[in-house]
Every structure is written in C-alpha cells, then in structure tokens.
C-alpha positions in Angstrom: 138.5 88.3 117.5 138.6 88.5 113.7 139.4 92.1 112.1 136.3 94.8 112.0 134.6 92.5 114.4 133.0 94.3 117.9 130.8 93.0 120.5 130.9 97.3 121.1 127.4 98.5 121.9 127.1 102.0 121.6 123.8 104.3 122.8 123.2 106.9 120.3 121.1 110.0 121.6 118.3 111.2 119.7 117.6 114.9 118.7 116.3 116.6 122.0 113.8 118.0 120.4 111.7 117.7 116.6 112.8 120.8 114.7 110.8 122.3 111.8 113.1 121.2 109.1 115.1 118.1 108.5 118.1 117.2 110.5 120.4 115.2 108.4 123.3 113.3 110.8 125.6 112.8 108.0 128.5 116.0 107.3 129.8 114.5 104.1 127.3 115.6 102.0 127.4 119.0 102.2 130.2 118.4 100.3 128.9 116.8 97.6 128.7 118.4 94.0 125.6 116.1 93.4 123.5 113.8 95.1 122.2 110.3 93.4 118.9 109.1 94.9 119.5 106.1 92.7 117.3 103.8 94.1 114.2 106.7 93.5 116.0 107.1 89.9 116.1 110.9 91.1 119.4 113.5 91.5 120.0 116.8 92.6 122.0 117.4 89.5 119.0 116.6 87.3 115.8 117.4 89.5 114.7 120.3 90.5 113.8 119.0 94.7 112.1 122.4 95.8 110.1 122.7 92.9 109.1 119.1 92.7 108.5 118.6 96.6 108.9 121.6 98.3 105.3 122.5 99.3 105.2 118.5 100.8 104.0 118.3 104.5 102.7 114.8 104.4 104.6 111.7 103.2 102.9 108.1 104.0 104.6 105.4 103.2 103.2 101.5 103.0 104.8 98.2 101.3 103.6 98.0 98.0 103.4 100.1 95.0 100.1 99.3 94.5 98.7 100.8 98.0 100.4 103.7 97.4 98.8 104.3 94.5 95.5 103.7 95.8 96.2 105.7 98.7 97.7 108.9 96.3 94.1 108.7 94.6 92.1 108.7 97.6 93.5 111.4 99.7 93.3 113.6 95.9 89.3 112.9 95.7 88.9 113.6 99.8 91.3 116.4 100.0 89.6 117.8 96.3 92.8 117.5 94.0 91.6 114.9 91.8 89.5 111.7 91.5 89.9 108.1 92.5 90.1 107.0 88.6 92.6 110.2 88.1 96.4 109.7 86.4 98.8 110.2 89.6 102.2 109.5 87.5 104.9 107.6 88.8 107.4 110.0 89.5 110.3 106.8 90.2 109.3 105.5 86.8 113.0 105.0 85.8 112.8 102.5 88.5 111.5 99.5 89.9 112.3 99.5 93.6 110.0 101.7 95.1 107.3 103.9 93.6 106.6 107.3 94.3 103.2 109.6 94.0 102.8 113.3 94.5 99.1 115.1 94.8 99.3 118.7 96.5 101.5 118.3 100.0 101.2 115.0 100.2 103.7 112.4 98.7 102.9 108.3 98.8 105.9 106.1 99.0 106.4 102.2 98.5 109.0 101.0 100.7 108.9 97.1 100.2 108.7 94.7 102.6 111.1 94.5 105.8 113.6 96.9 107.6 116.1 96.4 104.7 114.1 97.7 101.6 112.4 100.3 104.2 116.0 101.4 105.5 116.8 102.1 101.7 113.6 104.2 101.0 114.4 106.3 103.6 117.9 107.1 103.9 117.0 108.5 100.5 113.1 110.1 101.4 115.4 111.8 104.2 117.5 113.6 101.9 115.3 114.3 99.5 112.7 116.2 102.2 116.0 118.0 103.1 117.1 119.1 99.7 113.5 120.0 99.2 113.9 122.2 102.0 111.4 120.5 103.4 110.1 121.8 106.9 107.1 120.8 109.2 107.0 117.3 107.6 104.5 114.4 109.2 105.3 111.0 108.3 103.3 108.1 108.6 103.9 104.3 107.5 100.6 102.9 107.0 100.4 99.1 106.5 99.1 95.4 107.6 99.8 93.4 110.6 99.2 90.9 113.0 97.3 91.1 116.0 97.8 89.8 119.3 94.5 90.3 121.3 92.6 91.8 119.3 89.8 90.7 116.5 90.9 90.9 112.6 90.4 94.4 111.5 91.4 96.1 114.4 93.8 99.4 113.6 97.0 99.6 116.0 98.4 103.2 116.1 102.1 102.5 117.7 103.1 103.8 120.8 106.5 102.5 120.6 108.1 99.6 118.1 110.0 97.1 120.4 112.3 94.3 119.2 111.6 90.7 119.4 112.1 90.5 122.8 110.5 93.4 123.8 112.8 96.3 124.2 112.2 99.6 123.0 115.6 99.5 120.8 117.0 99.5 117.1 120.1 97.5 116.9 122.3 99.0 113.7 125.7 97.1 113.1 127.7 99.9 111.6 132.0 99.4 110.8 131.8 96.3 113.2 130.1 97.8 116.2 126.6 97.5 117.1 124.8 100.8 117.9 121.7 101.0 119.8 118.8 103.5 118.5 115.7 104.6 120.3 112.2 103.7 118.6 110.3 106.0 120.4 107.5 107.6 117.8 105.5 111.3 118.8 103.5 111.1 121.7 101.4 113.9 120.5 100.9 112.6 116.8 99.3 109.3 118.4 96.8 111.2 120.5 95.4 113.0 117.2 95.5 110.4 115.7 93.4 108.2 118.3 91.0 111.2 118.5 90.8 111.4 114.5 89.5 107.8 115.1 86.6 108.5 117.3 85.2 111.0 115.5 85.4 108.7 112.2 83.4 105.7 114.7 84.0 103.3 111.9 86.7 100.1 113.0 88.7 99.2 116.8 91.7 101.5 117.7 93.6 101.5 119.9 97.0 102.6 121.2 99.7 99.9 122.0 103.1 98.8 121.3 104.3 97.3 118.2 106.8 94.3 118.0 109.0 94.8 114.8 110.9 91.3 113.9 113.4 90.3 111.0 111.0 87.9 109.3 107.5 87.0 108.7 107.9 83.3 109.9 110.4 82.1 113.0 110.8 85.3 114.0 106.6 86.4 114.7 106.3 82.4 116.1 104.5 81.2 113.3 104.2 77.1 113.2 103.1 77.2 109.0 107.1 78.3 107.4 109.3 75.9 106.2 111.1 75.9 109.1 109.8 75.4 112.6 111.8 73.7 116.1 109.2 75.1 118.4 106.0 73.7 120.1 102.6 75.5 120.0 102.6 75.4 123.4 106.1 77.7 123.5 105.1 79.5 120.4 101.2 80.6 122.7 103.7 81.3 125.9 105.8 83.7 123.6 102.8 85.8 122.1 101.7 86.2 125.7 104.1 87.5 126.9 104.4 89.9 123.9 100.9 91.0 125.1 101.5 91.5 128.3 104.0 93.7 127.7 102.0 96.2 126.0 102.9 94.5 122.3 99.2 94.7 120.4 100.6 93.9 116.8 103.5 92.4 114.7 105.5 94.2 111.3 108.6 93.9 110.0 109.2 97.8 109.7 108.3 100.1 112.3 112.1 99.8 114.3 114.1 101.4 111.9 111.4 104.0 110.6 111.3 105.1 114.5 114.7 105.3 114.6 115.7 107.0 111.6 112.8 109.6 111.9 114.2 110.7 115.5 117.5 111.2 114.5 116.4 113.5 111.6 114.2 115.4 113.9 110.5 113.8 111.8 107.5 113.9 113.6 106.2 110.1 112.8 103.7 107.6 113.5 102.9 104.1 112.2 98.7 103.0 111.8 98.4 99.3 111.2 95.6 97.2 110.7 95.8 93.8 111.9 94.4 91.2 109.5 94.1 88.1 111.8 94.7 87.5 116.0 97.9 85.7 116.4 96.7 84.0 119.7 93.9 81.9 117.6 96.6 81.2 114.3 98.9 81.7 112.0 97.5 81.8 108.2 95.5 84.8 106.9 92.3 83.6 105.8 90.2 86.3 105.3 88.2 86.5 101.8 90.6 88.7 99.4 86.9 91.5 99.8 87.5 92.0 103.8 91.6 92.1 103.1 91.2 94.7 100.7 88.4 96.3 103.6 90.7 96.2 106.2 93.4 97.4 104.2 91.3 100.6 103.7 91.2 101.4 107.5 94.7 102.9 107.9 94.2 104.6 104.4 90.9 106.5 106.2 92.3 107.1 109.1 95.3 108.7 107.4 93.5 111.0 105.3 90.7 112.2 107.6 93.8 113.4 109.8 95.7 115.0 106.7 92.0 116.9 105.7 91.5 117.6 109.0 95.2 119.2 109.7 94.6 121.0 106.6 91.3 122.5 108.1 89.4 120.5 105.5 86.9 118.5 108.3 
C-alpha cells in the first residue's frame, strides 16, 4: 500500500449536546496571533468580528450570490430594517468567492455550488461566528433541489442528509484515513419549521430525508450529462429505492453542512424546494417566472420563522 494511503475508517462522535456558543474542534488556533478568513477577504487582525457580527443569531446560507442578496433584502423589509430596493453592501467585496450580507441578526451567505465550495464557506463562517463570540446561532442552507415523489414546487425541510447510497454518513478523507461524520440536523428546528409552514398555507411541505451526491449528473441518475452507462430502467429502480427509504429530494450540499454544524455544536436545518420530480425526468423545464417562484418558497419560509422567533408574527 503506497505511503499516506488508509483503507482506516474512523467514527467520529458528535458534540452530545448543542451548546449556546460555538465549539470549534481545532486547538491550534488558539494559538494564532491572527486569523485570515481569506476566502471572505476578512481577518481578525484587520476586522473588528464582535462589532461587525456579534449581535448575529441567524445565518442562511444558499448557492449563489445573487439569492443571497435577494434574500438579505427580503427578510430587511419583513423584519422592518430596510426595503427590497435598499443598498445591503457586500461585506466580502475584496472577493469573489462567496458573498456576504448583514441586516440586524441575520447574515446571508453564498456558498457556491457542491460540498467543496460549501466546505470552504464554512470552515471559515465557523470561525468567524466564534470570534464574533457568537452564541445561540440558527443556521439554515436554503436552496433548489430535485424531487423524488413529489410535484415541482414542493419545499423539503431535511430530516437527515444521506449519501448516495443511503446512509446517514459524511465520509471525510483526512492525512490518508477516511473518517466517518454523522449528518444528523435538529430534530426540534424541523418541527418549527414544519409548523411555520402550516400557518403560512401557501406551497407542499413536508419532512423527509435528503440524499446529498458529488455531482449533478451520474451521481443523481440523470440520463441528459455527457456521460451516461446506465439504462432508464436502472436509473427508475435507483430513484425508488431512494424513495423508499425515506429520500424525498436530491443536493449536492446538505452532508457536509450536517456534519460540520454538529461538530461545532450549531443548531441547523436545510429547506429545499424541489424544482421538478425526478421519477417523470431529468431536465428542468419550468418557465424562468415559476423557477424564480419556487425559488421564493424557502426564502418565505425562512423569514416568517426568523420574524416569528424574533416575536415579530
């Protein structure tokens, strides 16, 4: 077996319990003079993190820079911070791998698109919620998916993010060795969620598992990439199975934000729409008007559970 090279797999335990403020699992930076966020362009050396984020109890996250933007203007004009056509400032301008947005305690993040460019964002969100001194945080990644079982449109709230063949698990190669995280996501934070949704009464939630894969094409089944050695038939068998095993939708992020929110002690959720049912085809078709609809749902649910936290309902 070459050097560095394990077939090792290691279970690591998660926090027993969710703590007020933010665990960090790493000892070496307490020795550090200065800590570079440098893919947020931000530093402890040249930011002041308590006065910039300290009174943060929400952060929502979602792909693009664009969302988030939208989303930072429309939780300022529901929670009454601001309006929809208000200036919400970049505050990783001297960047342009994620952008970030800041309107009273809650902050909007882009993380890009896969468990990569999400991993990124929040190995450095982590720390700076903890050198923020941070405490109480929720965190929610608010995006698209696809269905299985259910019509276009339908918002998926994740109970727990499995891999692509099923298993509650985050698989993390780290000096050689594979390490096994749990994906588990708050109980609790689902339920208030699902209940936020019926008093809204406006789009399909529901509760159900969420099947996180390492690309948008082979690995979710699709027959339409450029590369495809499977049979409809097999590609139909494999969805079904996903379904009846609790799986309801299909991302390519929700593994790795479960598992690095439960080792720093985060309560955290993930609210999906699904933009087409994976059972009846591959290619998102919907007019760019019910996309941009759709899109809107996790954005509403969101922020009628931030307004109502805040007592603002």
């Amino acid at each position: 077996m070459a050097p560095g090279i394990s077939n090792e797999k290691k279970k690591e335990d998660e926090p027993s319990s969710k703590g007020n403020a933010i665990h960090l699992c790493n000892p070496h930076l307490e020795k550090m003079k200065e800590d570079i966020l440098y893919h947020f362009a931000l530093g402890t050396g040249t930011h002041d993190f308590p006065a910039l984020f300290g009174d943060v109890k929400f952060v929502c996250v979602g792909g693009s820079p664009s969302r988030m933007k939208a989303f930072i203007a429309y939780i300022a004009e529901e929670l009454g911070l601001g309006s929809q056509d208000g200036d919400y400032p970049n505050i990783c301008a001297g960047t342009d791998r994620y952008a970030m947005y800041k309107v009273g305690p809650v902050l909007s993040v882009s993380h890009g698109m896969g468990i990569p460019s999400i991993s990124i964002m929040l190995h450095e969100l982590i720390k700076l919620l903890y050198h923020a001194k941070c405490s109480n945080i929720t965190l929610i990644r608010i995006g698209t998916s696809g269905g299985i079982g259910l019509e276009p449109g339908s918002v998926v709230i994740t109970r727990q993010s499995v891999d692509a063949t099923f298993k509650p698990q985050f698989e993390q190669v780290v000096l050689g060795k594979t390490i096994i995280r749990s994906t588990n996501l708050d109980e609790e934070l689902a339920k208030e969620l699902m209940q936020c949704s019926k008093e809204i009464n406006e789009f399909n939630t529901v509760i159900g598992n969420t099947m996180c894969t390492l690309d948008f094409y082979e690995g979710q089944g699709r027959l339409d990439g450029a590369i495809c050695l499977y049979n409809e038939e097999e590609k139909l068998q494999y969805l079904k199975a996903a379904y009846d095993s609790g799986v309801r939708n299909i991302e390519m992020e929700s593994s790795v934000f479960a598992a690095m929110c439960n080792l720093s002690g985060v309560r955290a959720a993930v609210v999906c729409v699904t933009l087409l049912n994976r059972l009846e085809g591959d290619q998102i078709s919907s007019s760019h008007d019910i996309l941009v609809e759709y899109q809107q749902r996790p954005q509403k649910l969101v922020g009628y559970f931030i307004k109502k936290s805040l007592g603002k309902v």
